[in-house]
VMD Tcl script that builds the backbone (N, CA, C; Angstrom):
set m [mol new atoms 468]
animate dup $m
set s [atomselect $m all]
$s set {name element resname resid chain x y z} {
  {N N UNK 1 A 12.791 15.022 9.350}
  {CA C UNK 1 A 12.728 13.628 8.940}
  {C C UNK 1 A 11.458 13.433 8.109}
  {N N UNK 2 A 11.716 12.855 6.812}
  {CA C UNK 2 A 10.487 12.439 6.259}
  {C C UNK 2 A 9.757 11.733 7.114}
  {N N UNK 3 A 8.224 11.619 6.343}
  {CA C UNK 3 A 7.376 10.978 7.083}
  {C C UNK 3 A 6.586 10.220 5.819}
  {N N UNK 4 A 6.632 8.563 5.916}
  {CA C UNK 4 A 6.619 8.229 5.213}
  {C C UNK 4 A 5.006 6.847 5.396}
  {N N UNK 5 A 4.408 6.407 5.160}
  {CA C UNK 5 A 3.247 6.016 5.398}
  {C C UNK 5 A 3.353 4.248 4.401}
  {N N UNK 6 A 3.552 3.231 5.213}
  {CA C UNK 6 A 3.592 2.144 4.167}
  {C C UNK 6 A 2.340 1.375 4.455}
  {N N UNK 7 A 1.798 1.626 3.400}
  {CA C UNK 7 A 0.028 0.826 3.440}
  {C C UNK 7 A 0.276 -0.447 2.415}
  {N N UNK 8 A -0.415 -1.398 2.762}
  {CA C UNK 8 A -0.830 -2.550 1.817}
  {C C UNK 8 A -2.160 -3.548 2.307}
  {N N UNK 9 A -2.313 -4.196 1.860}
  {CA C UNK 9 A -3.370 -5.241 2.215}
  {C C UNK 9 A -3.098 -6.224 3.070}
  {N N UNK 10 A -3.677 -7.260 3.872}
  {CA C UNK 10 A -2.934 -8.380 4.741}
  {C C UNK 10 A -2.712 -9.006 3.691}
  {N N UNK 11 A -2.191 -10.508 4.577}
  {CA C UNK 11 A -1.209 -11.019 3.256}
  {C C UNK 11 A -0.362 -11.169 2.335}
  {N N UNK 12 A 0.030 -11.987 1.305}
  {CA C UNK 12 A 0.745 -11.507 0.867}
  {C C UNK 12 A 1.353 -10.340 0.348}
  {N N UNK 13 A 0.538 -9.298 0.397}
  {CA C UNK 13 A 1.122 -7.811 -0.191}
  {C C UNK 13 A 1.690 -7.232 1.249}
  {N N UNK 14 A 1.354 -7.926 2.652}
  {CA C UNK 14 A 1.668 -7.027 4.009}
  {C C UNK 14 A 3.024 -7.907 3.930}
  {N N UNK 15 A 3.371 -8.741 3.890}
  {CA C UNK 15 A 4.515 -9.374 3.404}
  {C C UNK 15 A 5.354 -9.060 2.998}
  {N N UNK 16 A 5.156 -8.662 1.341}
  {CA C UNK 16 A 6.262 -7.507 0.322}
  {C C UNK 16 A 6.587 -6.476 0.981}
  {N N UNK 17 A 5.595 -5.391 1.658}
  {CA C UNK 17 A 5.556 -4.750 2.568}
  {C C UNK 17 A 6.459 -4.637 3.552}
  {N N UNK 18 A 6.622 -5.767 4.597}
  {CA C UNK 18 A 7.690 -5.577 5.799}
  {C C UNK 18 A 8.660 -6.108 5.199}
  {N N UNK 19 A 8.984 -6.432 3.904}
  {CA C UNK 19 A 10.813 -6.395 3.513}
  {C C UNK 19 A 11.356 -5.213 3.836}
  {N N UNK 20 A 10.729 -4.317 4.033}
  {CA C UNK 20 A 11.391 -3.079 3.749}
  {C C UNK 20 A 11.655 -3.047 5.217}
  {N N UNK 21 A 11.473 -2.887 6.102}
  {CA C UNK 21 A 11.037 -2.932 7.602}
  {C C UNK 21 A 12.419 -2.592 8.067}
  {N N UNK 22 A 13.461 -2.437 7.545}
  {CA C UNK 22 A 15.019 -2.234 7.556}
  {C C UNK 22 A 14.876 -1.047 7.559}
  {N N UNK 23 A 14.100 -0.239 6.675}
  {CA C UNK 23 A 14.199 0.986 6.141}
  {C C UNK 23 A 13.623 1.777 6.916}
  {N N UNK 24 A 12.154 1.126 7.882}
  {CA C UNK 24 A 11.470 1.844 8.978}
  {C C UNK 24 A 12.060 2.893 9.245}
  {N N UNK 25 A 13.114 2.956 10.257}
  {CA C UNK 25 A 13.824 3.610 10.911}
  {C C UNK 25 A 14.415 4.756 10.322}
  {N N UNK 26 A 14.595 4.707 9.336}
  {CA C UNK 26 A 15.105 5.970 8.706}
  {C C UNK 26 A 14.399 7.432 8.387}
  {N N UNK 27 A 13.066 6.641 8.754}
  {CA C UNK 27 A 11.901 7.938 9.011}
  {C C UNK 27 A 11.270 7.786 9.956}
  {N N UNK 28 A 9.992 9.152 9.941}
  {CA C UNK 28 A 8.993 9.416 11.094}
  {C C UNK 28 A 8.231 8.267 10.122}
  {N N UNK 29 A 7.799 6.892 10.575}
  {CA C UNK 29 A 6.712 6.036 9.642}
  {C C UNK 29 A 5.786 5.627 10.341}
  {N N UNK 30 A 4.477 5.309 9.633}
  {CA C UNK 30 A 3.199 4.424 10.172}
  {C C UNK 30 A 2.860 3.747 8.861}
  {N N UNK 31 A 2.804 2.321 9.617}
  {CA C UNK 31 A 2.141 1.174 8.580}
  {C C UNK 31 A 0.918 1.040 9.064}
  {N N UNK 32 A -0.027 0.915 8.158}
  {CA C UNK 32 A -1.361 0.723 7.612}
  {C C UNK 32 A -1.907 -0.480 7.028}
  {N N UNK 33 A -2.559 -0.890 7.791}
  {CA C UNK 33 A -2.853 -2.844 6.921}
  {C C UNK 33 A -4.563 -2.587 7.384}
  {N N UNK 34 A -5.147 -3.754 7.241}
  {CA C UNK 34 A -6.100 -4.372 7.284}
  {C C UNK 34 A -6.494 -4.868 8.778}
  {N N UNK 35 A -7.792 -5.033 9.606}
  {CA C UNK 35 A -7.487 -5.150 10.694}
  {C C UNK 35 A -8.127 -6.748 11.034}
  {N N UNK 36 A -7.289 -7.897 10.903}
  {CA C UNK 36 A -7.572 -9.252 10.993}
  {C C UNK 36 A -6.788 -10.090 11.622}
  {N N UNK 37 A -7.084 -11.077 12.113}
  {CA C UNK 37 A -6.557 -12.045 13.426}
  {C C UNK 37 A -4.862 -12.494 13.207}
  {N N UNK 38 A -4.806 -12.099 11.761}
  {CA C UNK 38 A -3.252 -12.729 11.327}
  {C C UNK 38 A -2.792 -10.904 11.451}
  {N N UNK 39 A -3.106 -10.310 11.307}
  {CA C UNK 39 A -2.386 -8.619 11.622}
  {C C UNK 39 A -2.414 -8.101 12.888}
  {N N UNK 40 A -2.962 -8.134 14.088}
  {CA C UNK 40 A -3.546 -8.131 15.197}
  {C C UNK 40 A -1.868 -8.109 15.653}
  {N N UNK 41 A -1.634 -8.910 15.806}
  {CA C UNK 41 A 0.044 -9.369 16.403}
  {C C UNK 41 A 0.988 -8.231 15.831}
  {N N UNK 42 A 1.141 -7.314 14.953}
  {CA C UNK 42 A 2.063 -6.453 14.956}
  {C C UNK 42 A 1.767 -5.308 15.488}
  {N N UNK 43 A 0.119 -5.068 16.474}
  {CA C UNK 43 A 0.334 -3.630 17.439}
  {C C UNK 43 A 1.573 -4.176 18.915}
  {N N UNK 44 A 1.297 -5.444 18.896}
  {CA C UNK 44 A 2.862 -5.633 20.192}
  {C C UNK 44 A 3.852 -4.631 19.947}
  {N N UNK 45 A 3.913 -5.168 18.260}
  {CA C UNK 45 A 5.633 -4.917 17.470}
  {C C UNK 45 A 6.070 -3.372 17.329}
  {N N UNK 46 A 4.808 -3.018 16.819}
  {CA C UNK 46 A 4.692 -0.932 16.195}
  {C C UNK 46 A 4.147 -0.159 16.945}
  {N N UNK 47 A 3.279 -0.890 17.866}
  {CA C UNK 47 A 2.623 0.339 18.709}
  {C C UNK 47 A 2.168 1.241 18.274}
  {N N UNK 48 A 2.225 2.295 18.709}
  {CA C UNK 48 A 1.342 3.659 17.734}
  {C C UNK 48 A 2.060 3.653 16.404}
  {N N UNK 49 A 2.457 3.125 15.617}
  {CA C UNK 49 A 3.491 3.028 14.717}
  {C C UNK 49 A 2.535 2.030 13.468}
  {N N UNK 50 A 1.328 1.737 13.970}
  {CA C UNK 50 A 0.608 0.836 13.348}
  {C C UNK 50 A -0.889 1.178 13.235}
  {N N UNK 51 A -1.930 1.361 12.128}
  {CA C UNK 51 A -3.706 1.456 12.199}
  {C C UNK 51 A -3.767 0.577 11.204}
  {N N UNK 52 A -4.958 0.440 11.224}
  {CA C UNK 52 A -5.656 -0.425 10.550}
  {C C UNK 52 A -7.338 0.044 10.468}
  {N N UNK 53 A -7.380 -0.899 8.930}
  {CA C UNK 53 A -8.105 -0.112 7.869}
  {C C UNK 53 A -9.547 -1.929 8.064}
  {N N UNK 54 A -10.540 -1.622 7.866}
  {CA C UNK 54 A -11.383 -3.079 8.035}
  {C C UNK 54 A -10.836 -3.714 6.599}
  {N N UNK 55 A -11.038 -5.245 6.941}
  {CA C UNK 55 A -10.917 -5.892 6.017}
  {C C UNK 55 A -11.973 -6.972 5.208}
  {N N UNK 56 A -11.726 -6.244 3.672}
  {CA C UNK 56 A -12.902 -6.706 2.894}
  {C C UNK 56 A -12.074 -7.100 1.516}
  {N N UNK 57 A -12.509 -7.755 0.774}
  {CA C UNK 57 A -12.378 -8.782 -0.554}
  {C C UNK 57 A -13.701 -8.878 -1.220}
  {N N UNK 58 A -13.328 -8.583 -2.784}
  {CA C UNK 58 A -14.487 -8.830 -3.551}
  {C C UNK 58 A -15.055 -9.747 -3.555}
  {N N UNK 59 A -14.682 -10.786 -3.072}
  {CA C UNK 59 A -15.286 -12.597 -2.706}
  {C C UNK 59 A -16.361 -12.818 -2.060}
  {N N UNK 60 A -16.467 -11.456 -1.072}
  {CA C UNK 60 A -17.486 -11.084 -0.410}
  {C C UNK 60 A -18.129 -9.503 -0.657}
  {N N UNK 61 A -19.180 -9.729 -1.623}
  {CA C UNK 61 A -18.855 -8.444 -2.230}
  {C C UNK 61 A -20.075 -7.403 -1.556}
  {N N UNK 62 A -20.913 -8.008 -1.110}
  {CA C UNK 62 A -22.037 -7.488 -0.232}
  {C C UNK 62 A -21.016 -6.917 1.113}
  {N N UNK 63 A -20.642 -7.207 1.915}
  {CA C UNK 63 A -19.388 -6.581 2.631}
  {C C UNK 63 A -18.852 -5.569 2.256}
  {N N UNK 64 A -18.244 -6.069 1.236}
  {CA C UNK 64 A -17.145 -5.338 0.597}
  {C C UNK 64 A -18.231 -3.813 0.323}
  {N N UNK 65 A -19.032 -3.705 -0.136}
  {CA C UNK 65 A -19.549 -2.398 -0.633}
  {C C UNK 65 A -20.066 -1.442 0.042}
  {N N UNK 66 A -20.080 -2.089 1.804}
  {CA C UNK 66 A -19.621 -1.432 3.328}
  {C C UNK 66 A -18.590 -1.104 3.262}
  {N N UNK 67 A -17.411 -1.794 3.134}
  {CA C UNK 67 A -16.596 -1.394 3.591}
  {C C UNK 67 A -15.164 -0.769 3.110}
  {N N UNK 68 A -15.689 -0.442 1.656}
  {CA C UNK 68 A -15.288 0.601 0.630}
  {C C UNK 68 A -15.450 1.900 0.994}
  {N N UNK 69 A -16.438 2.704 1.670}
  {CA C UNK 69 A -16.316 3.637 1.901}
  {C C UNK 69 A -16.396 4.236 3.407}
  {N N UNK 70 A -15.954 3.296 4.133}
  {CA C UNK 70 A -15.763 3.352 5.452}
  {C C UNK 70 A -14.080 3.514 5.140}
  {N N UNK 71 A -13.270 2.814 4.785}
  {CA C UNK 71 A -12.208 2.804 4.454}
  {C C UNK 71 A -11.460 3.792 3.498}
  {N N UNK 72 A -12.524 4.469 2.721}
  {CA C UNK 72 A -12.104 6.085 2.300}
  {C C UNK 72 A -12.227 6.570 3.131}
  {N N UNK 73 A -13.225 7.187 4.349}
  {CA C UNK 73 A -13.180 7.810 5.304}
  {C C UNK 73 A -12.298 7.718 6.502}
  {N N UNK 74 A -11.849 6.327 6.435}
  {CA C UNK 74 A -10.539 5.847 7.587}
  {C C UNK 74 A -9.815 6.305 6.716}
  {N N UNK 75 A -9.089 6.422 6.000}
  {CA C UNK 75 A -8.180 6.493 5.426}
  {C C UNK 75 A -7.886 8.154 5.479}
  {N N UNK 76 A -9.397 8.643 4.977}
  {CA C UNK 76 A -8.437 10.300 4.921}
  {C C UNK 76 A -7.828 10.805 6.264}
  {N N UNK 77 A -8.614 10.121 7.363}
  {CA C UNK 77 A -8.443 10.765 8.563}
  {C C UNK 77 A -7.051 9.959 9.260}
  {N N UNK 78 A -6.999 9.096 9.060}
  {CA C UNK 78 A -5.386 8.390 9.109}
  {C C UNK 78 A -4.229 9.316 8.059}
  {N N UNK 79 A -4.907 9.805 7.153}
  {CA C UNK 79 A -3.834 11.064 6.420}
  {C C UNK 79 A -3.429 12.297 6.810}
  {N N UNK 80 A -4.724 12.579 6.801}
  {CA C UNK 80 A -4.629 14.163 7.749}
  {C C UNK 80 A -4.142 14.196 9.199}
  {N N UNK 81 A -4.100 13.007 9.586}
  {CA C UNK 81 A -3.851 12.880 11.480}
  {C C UNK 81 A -2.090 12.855 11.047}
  {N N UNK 82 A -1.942 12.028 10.417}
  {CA C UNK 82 A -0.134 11.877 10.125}
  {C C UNK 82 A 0.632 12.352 9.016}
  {N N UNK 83 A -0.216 13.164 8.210}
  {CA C UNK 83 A 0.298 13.850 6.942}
  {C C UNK 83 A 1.515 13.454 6.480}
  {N N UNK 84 A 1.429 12.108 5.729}
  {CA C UNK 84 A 2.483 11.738 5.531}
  {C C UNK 84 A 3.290 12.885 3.946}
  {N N UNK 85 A 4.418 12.420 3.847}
  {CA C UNK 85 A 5.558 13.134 2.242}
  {C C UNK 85 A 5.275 12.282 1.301}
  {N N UNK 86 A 5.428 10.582 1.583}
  {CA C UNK 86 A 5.254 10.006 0.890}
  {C C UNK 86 A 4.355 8.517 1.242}
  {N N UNK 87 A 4.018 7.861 0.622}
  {CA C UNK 87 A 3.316 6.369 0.139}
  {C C UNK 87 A 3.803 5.607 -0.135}
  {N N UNK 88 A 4.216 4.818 0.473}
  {CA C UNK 88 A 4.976 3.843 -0.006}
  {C C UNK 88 A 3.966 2.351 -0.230}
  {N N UNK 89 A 3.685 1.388 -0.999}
  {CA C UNK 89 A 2.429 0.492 -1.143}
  {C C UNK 89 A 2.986 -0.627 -2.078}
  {N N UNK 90 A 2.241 -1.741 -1.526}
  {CA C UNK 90 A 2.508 -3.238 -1.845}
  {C C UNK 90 A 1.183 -3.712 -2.815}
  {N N UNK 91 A -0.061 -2.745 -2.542}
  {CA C UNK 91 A -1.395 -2.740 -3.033}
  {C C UNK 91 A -1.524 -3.799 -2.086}
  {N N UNK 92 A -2.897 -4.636 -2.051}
  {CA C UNK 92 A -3.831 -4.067 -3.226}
  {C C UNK 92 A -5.159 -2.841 -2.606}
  {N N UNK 93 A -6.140 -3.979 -2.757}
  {CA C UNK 93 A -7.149 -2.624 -2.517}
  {C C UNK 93 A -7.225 -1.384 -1.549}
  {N N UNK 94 A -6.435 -1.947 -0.347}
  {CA C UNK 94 A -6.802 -1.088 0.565}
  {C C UNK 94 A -5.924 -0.039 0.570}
  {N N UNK 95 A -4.961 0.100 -0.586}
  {CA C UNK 95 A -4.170 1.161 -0.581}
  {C C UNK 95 A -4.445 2.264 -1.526}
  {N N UNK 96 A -5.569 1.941 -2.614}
  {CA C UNK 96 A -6.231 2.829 -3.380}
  {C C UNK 96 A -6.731 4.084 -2.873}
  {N N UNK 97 A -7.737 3.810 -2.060}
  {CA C UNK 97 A -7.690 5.576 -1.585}
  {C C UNK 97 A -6.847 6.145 -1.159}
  {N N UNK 98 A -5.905 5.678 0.126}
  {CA C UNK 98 A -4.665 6.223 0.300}
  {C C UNK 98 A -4.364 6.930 -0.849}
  {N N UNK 99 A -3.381 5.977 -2.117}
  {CA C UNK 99 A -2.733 6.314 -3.016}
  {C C UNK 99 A -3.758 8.032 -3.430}
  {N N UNK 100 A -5.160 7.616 -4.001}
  {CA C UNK 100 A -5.782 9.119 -4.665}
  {C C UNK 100 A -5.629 10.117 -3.647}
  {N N UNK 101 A -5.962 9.792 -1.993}
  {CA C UNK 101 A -5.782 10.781 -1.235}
  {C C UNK 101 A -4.415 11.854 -1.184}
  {N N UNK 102 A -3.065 11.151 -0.964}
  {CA C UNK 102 A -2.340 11.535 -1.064}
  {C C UNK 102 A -2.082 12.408 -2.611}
  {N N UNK 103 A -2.397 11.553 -3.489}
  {CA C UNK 103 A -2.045 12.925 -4.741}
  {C C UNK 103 A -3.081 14.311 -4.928}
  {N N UNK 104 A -4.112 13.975 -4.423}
  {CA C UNK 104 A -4.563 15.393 -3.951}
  {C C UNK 104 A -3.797 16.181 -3.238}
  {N N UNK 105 A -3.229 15.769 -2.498}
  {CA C UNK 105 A -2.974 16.388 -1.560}
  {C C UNK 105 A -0.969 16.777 -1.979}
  {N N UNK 106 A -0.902 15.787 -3.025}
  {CA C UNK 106 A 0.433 16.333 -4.021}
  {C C UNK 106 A 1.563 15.947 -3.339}
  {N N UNK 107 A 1.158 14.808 -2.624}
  {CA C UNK 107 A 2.428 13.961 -2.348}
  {C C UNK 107 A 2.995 13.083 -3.191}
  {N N UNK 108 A 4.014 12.355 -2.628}
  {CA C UNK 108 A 4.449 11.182 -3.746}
  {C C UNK 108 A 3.989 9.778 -3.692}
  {N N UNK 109 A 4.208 9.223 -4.248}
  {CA C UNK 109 A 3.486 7.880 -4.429}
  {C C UNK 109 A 4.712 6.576 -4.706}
  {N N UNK 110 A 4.910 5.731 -4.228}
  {CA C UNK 110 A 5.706 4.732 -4.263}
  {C C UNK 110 A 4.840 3.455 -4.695}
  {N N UNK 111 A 4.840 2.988 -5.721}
  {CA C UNK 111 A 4.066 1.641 -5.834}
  {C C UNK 111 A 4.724 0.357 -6.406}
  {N N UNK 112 A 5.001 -1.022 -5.566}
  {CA C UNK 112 A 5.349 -1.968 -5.637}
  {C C UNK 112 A 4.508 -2.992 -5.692}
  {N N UNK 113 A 4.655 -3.358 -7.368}
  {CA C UNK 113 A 3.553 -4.379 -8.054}
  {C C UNK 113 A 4.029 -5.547 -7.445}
  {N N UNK 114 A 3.002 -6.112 -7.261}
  {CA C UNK 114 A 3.059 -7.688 -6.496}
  {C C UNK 114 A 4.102 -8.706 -7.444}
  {N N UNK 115 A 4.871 -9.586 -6.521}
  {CA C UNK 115 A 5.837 -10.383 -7.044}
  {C C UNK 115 A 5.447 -11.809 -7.548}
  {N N UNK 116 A 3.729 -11.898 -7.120}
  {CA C UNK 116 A 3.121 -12.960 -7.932}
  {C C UNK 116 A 2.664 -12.517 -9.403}
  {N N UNK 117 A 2.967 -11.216 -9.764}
  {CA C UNK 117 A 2.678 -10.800 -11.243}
  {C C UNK 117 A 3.655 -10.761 -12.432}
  {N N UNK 118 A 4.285 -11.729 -13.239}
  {CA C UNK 118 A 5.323 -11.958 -13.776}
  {C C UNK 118 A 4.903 -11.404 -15.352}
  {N N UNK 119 A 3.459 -11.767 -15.878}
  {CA C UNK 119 A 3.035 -11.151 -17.248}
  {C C UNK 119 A 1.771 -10.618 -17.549}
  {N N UNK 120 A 1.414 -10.406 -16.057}
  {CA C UNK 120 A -0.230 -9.526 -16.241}
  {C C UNK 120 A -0.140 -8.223 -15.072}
  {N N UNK 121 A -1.216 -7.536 -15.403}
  {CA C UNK 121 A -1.260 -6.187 -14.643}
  {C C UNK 121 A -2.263 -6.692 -13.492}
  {N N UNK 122 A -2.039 -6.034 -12.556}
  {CA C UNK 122 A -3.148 -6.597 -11.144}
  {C C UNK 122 A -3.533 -5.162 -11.135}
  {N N UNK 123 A -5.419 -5.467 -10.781}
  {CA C UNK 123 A -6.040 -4.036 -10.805}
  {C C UNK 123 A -5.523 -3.244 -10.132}
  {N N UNK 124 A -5.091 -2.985 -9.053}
  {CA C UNK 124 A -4.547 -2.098 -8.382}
  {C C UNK 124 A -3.299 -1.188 -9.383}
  {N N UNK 125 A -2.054 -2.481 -9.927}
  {CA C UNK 125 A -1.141 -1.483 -10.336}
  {C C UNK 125 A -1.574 -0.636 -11.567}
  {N N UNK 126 A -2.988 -1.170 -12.270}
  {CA C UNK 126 A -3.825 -0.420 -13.205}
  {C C UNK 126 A -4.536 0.983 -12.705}
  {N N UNK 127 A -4.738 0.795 -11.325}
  {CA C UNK 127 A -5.467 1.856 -10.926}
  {C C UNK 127 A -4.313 2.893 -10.286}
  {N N UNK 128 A -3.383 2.598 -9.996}
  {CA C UNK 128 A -2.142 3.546 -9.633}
  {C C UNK 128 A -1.212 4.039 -10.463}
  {N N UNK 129 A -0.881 2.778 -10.935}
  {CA C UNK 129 A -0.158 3.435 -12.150}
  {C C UNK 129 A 0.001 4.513 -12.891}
  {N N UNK 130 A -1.365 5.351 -13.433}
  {CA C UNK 130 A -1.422 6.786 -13.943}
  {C C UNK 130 A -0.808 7.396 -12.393}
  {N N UNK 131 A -0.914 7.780 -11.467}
  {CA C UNK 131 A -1.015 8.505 -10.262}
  {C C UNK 131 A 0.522 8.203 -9.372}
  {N N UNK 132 A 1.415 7.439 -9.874}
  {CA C UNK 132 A 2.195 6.955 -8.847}
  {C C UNK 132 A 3.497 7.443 -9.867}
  {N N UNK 133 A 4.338 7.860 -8.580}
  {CA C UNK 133 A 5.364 8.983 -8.834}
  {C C UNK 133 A 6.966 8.127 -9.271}
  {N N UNK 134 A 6.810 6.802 -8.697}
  {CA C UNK 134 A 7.569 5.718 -8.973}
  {C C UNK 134 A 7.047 4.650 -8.904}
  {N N UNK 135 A 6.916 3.473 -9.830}
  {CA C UNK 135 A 6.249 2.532 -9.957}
  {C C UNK 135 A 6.750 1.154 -10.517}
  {N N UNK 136 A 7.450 0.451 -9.284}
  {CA C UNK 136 A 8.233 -0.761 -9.469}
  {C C UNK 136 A 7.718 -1.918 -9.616}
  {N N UNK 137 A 8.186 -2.621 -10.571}
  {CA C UNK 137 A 7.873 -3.791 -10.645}
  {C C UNK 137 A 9.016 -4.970 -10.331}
  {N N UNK 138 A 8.902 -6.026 -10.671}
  {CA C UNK 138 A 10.159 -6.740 -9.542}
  {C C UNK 138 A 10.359 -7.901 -10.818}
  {N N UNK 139 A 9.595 -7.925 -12.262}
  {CA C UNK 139 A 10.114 -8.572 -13.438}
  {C C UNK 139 A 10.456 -7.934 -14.174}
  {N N UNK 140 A 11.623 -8.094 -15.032}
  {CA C UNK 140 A 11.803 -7.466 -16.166}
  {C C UNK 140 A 10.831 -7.749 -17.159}
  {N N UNK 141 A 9.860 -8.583 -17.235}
  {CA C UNK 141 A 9.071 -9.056 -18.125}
  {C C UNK 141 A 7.577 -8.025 -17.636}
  {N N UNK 142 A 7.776 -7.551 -16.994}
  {CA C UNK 142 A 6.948 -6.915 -16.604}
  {C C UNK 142 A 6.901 -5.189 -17.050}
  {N N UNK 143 A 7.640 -5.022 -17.591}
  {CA C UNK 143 A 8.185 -3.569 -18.205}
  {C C UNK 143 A 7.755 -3.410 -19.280}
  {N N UNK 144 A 7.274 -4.373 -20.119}
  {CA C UNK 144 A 6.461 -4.012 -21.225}
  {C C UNK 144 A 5.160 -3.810 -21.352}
  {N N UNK 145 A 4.828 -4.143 -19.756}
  {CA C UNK 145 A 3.253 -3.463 -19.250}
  {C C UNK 145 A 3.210 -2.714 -18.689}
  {N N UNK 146 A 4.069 -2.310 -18.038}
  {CA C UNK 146 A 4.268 -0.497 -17.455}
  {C C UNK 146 A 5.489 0.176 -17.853}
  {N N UNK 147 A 5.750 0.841 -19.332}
  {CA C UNK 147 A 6.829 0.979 -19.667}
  {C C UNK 147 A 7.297 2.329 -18.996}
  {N N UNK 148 A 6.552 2.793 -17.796}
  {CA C UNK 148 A 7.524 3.523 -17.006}
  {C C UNK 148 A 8.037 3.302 -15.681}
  {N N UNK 149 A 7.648 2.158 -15.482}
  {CA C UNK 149 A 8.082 1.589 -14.480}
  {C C UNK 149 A 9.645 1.278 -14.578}
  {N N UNK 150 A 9.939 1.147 -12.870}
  {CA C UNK 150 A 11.451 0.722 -12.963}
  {C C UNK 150 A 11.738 -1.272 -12.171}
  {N N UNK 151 A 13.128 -1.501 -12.503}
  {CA C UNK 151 A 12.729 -3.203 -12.684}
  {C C UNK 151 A 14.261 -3.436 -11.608}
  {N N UNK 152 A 14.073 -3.150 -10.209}
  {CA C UNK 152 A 15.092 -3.807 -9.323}
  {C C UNK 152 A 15.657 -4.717 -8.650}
  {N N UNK 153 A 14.616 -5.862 -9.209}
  {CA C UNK 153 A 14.552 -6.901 -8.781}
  {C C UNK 153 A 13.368 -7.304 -7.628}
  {N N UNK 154 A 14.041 -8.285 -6.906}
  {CA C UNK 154 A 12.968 -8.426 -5.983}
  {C C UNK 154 A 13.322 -8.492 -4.788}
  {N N UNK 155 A 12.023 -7.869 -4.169}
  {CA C UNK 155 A 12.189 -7.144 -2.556}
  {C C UNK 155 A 12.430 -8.552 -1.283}
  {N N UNK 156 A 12.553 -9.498 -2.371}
  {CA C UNK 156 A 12.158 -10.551 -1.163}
  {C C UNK 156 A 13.646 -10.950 -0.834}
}
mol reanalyze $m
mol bondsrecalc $m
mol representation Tube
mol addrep $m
């Protein structure tokens, strides 16, 4: 059974994220979020089936520059502990190292650009984009900014 790893950020991207949540089951999976008072409530749901990564935003950017590389270091060791096949990701930030970790390591990469992005690129799908093995977007208007992306509509 594949083993498949779905990381995103809280919020709206952990959101885009559990649409898929149908699909769980069809693999060995662990979701990966952010660890905050609104995410807290799905270790009931996943149980070991669930880690979490600290949560930081450039808004707070003195934080944030803690907890950038605490979160590369969570992250590799959340990789290597579950060696996932593939990545599956909603972005944003906290799925960036993931995403580089895994292509070192020459896995695949799944990336699903946010559905609040209808005619601009969000840093993340800028920073994955070169690196990501399939890379969906959910506008057709959106294909003329990643013209290798694919356009299936939307996950919601």
């Amino acid at each position: 059974m594949k083993k498949v790893m779905f990381i995103s950020s809280m919020g709206g991207h952990l959101t885009e994220l559990m649409q898929l949540k149908s699909i769980f089951k069809d693999y060995d999976y662990k979701i990966v979020t952010e660890k905050h008072k609104s995410t807290i409530g799905l270790k009931a749901r996943y149980k070991s089936k669930i880690d979490y990564l600290l949560t930081g935003n450039k808004d707070h950017m003195l934080r944030y520059l803690f907890v950038i590389p605490i979160n590369l270091i969570k992250s590799l060791i959340l990789f290597l502990k579950f060696k996932p096949d593939v990545i599956v990701t909603t972005g944003a930030h906290t799925c960036v190292p993931m995403c580089y970790i895994a292509k070192l390591f020459k896995k695949k990469i799944i990336y699903i650009e946010s559905f609040a992005n209808i005619e601009t690129k969000t840093l993340t799908g800028k920073l994955i984009y070169p690196i990501a093995d399939v890379f969906i977007v959910q506008w057709h208007s959106m294909l003329k900014l990643y013209p290798k992306a694919v356009c299936e509509g939307w996950i919601f």
